[in-house]
MMTF fields as JSON, N, C-alpha, C and O atoms, coordinates in Angstrom:
{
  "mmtfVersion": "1.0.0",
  "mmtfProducer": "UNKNOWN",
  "numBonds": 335,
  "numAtoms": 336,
  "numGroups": 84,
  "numChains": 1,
  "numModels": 1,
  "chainsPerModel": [1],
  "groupsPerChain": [84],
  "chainIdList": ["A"],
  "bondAtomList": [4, 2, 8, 6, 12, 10, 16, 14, 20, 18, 24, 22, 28, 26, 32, 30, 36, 34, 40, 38, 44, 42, 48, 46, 52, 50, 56, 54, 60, 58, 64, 62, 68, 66, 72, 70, 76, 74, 80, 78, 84, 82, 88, 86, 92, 90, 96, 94, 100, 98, 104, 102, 108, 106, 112, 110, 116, 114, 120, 118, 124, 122, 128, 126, 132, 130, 136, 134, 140, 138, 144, 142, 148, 146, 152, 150, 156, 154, 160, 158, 164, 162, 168, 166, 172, 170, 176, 174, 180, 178, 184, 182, 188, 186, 192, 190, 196, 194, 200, 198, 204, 202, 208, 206, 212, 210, 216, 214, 220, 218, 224, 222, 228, 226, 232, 230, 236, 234, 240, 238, 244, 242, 248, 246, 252, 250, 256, 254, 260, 258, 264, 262, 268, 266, 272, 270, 276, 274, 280, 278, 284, 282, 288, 286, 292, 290, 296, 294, 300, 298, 304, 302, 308, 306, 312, 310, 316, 314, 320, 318, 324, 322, 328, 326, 332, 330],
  "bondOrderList": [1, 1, 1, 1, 1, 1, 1, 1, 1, 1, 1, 1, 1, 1, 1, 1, 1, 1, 1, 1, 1, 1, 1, 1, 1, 1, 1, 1, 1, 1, 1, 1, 1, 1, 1, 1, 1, 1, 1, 1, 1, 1, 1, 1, 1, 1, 1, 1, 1, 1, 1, 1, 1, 1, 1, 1, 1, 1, 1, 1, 1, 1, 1, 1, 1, 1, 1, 1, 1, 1, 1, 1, 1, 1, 1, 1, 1, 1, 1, 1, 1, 1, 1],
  "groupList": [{"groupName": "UNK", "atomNameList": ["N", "CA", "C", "O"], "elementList": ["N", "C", "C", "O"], "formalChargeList": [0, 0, 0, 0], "bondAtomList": [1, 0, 2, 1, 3, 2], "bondOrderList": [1, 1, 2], "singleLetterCode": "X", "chemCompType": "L-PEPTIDE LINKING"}],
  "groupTypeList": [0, 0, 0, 0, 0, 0, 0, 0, 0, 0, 0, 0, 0, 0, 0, 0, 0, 0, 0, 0, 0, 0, 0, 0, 0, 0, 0, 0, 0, 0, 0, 0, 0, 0, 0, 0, 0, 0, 0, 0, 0, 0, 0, 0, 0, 0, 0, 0, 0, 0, 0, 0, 0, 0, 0, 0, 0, 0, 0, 0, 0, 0, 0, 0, 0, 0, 0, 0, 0, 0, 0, 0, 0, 0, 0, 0, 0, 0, 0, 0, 0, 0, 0, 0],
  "groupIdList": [1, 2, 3, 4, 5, 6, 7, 8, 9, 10, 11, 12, 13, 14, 15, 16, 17, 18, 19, 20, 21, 22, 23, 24, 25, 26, 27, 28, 29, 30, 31, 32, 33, 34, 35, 36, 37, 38, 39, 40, 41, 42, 43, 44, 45, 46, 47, 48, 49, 50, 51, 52, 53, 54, 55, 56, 57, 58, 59, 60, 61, 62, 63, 64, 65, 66, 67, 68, 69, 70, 71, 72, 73, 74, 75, 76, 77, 78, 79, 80, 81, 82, 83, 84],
  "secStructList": [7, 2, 2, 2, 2, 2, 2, 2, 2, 2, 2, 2, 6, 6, 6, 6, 6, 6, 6, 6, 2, 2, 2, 2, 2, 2, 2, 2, 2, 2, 2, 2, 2, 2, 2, 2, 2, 6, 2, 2, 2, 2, 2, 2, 2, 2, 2, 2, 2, 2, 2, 2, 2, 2, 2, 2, 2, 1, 2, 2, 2, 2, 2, 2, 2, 2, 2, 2, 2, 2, 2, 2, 2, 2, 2, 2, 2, 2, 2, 2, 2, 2, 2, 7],
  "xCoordList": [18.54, 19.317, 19.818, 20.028, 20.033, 20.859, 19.466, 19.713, 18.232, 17.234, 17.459, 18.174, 17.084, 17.274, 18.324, 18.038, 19.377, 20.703, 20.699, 21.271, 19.974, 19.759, 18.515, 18.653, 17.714, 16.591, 17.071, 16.823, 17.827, 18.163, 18.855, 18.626, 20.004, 21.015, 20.131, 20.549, 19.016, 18.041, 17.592, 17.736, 16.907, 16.306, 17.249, 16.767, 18.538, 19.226, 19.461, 19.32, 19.945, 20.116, 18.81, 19.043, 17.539, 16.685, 16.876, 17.104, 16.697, 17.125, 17.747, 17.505, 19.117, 20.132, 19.759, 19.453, 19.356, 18.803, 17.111, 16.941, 16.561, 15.747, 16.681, 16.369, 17.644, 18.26, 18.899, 18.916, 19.492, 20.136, 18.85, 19.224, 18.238, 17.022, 16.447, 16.101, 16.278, 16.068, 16.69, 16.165, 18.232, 19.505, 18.988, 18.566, 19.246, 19.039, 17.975, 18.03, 17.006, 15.768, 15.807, 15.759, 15.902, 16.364, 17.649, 17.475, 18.6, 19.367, 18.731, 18.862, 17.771, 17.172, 16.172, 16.272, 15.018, 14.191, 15.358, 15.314, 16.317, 17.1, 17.944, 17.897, 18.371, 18.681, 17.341, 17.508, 16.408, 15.5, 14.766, 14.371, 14.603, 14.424, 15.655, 15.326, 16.646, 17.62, 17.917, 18.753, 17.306, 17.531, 15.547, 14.838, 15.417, 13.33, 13.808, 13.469, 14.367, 14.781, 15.52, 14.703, 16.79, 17.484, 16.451, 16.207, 16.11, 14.831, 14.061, 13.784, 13.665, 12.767, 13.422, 13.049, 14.584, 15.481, 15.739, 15.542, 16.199, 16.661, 15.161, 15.372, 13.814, 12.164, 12.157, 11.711, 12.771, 12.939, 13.716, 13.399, 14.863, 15.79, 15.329, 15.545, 14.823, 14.243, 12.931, 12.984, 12.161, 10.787, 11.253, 10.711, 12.286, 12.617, 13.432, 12.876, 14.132, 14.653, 13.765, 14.128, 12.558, 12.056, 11.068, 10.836, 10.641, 10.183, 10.591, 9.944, 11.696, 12.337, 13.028, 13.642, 12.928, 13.037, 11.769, 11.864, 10.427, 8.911, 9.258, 8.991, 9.877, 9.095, 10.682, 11.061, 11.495, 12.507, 12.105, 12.907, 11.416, 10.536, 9.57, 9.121, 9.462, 7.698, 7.297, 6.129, 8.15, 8.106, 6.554, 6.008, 5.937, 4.79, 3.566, 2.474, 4.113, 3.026, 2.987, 2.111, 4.203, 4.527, 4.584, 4.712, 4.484, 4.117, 2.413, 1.914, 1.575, 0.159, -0.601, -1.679, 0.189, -0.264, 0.121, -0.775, 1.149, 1.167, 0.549, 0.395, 0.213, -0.419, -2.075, -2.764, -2.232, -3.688, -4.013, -5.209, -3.226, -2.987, -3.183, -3.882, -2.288, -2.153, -3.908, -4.276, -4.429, -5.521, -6.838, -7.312, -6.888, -7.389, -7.527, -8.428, -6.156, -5.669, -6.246, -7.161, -5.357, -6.352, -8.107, -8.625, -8.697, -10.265, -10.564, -11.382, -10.178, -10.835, -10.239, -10.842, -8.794, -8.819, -8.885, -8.469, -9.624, -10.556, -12.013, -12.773, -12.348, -13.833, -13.9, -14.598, -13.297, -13.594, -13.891, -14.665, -12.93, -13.077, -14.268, -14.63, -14.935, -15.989, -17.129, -18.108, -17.174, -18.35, -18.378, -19.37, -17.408, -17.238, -18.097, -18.195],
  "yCoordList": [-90.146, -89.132, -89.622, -88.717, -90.771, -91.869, -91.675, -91.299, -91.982, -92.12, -90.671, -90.447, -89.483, -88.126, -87.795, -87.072, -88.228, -87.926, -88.67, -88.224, -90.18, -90.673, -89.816, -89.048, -90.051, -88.938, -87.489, -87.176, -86.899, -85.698, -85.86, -85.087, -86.917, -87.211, -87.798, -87.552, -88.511, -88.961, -87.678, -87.54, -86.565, -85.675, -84.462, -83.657, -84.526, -84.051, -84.511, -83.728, -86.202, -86.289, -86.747, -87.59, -86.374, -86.493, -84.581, -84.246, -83.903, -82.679, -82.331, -81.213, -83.047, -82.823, -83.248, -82.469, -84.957, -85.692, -84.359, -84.91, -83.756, -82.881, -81.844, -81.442, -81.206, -80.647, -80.433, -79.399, -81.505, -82.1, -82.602, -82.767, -82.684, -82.902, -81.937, -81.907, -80.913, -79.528, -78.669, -77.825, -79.136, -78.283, -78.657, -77.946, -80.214, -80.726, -80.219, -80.071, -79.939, -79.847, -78.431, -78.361, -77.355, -76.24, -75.68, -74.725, -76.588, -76.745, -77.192, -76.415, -78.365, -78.674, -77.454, -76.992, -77.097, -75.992, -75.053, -75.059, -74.308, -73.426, -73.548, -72.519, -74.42, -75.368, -75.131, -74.349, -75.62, -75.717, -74.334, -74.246, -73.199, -72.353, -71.283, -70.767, -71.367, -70.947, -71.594, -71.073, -72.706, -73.118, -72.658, -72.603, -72.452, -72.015, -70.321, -69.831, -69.612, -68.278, -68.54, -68.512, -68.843, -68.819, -69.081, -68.282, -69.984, -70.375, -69.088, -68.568, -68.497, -66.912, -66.137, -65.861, -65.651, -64.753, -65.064, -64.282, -66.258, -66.542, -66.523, -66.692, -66.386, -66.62, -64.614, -63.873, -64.085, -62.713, -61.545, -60.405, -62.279, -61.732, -62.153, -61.503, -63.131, -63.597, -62.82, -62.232, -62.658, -61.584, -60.05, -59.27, -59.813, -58.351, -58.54, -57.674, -59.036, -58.75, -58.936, -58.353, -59.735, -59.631, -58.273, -57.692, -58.13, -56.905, -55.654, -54.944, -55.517, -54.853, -54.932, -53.939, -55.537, -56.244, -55.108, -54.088, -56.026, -55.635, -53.904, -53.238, -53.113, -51.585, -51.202, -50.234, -51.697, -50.964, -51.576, -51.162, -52.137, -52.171, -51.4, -51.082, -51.258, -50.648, -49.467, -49.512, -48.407, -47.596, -46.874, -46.718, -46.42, -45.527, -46.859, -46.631, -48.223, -48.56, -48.899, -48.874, -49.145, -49.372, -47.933, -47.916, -47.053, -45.541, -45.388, -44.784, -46.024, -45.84, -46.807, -46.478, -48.512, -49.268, -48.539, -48.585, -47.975, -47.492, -46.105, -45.743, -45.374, -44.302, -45.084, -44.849, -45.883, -46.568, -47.14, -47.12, -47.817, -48.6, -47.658, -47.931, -46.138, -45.612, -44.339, -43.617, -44.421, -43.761, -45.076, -44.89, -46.082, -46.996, -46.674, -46.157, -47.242, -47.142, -46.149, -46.247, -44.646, -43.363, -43.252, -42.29, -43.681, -43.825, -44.794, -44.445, -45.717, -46.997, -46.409, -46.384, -45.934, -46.068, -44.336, -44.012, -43.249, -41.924, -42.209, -41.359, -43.51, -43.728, -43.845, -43.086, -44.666, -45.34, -44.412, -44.539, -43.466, -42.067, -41.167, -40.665, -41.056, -40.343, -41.173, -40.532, -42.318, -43.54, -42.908, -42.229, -42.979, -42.79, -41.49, -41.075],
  "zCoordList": [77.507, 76.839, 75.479, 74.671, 75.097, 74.199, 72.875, 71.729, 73.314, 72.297, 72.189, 71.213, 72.888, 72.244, 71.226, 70.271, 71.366, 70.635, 69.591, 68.597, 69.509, 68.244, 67.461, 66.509, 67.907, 67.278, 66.221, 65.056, 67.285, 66.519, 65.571, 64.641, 65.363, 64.573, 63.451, 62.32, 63.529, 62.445, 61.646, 60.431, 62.684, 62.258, 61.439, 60.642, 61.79, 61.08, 59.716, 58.777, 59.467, 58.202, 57.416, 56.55, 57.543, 56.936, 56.134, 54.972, 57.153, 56.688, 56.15, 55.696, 55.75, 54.65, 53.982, 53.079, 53.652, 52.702, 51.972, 50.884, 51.986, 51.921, 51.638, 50.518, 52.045, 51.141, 50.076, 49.409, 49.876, 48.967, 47.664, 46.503, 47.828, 47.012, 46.449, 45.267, 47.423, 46.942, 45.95, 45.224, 46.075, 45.559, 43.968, 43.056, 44.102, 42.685, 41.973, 40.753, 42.641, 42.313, 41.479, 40.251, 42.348, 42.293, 40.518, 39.761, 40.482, 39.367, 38.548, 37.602, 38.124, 37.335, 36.551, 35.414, 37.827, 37.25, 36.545, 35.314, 37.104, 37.231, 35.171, 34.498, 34.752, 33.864, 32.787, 31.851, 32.901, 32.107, 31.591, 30.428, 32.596, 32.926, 31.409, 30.341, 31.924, 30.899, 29.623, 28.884, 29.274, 27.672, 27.248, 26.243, 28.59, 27.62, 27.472, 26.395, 28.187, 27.723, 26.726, 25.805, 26.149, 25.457, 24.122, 23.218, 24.237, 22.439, 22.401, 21.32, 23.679, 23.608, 22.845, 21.706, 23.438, 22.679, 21.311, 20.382, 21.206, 19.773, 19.006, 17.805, 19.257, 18.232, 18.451, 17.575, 19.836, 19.467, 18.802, 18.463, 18.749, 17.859, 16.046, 15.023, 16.189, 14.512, 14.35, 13.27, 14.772, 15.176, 14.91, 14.127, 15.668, 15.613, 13.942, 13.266, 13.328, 12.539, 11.296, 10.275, 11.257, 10.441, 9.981, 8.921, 11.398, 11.703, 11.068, 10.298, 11.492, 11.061, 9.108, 8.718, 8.608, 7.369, 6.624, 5.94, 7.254, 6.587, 6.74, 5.739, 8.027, 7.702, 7.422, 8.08, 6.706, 5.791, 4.117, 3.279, 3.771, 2.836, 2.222, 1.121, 3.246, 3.308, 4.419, 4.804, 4.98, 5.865, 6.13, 7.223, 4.535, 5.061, 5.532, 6.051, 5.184, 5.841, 7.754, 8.62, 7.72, 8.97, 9.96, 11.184, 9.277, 10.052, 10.178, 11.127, 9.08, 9.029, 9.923, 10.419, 10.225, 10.981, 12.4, 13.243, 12.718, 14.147, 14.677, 15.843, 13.376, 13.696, 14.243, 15.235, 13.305, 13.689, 14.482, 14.77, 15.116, 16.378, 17.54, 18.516, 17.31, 18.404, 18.27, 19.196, 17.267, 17.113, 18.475, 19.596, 17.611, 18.371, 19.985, 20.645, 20.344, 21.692, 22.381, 23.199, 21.818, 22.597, 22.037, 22.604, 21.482, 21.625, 22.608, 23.459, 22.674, 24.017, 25.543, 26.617, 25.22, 26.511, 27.177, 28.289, 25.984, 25.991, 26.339, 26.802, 26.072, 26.263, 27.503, 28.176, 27.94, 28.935, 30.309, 31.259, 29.945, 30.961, 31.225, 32.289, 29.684, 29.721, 30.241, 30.621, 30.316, 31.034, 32.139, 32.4, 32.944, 34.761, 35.069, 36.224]
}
């Protein structure tokens, strides 16, 4: 009965020890995870404002690139329908 009760008491703190490993583990990704978003936001907030910069400059072109874009778009994805 004595080896059973040691056993389990092993098998328990291996299991904490494994948890505890995990936790850290877990905070780390968790940590790294939120300063790689944070640089996203901050390359998207600089993206959008420049963006935004170029078509208050320049509006009819930034109306002619999206009209064209969206001409594009509905031909490929109009074609593709008439194949089937």
């Amino acid at each position: 009965m004595r080896n059973t009760s040691l056993g389990n008491k092993k098998f328990e703190e291996a299991l904490e020890l494994l948890n505890e490993a995990g936790r850290e583990k877990v905070k780390e990704v968790l940590e790294d995870t939120k300063e790689t978003l944070q640089g996203g936001e901050e390359k998207i907030k600089k993206t959008f404002g420049e963006v935004e910069e170029a078509v208050q400059k320049n509006p009819l072109m930034a109306l002619g690139t999206a009209a064209l874009g969206a001409l594009f778009l509905g031909y490929f994805l109009g074609s593709s329908k008439k194949d089937k």
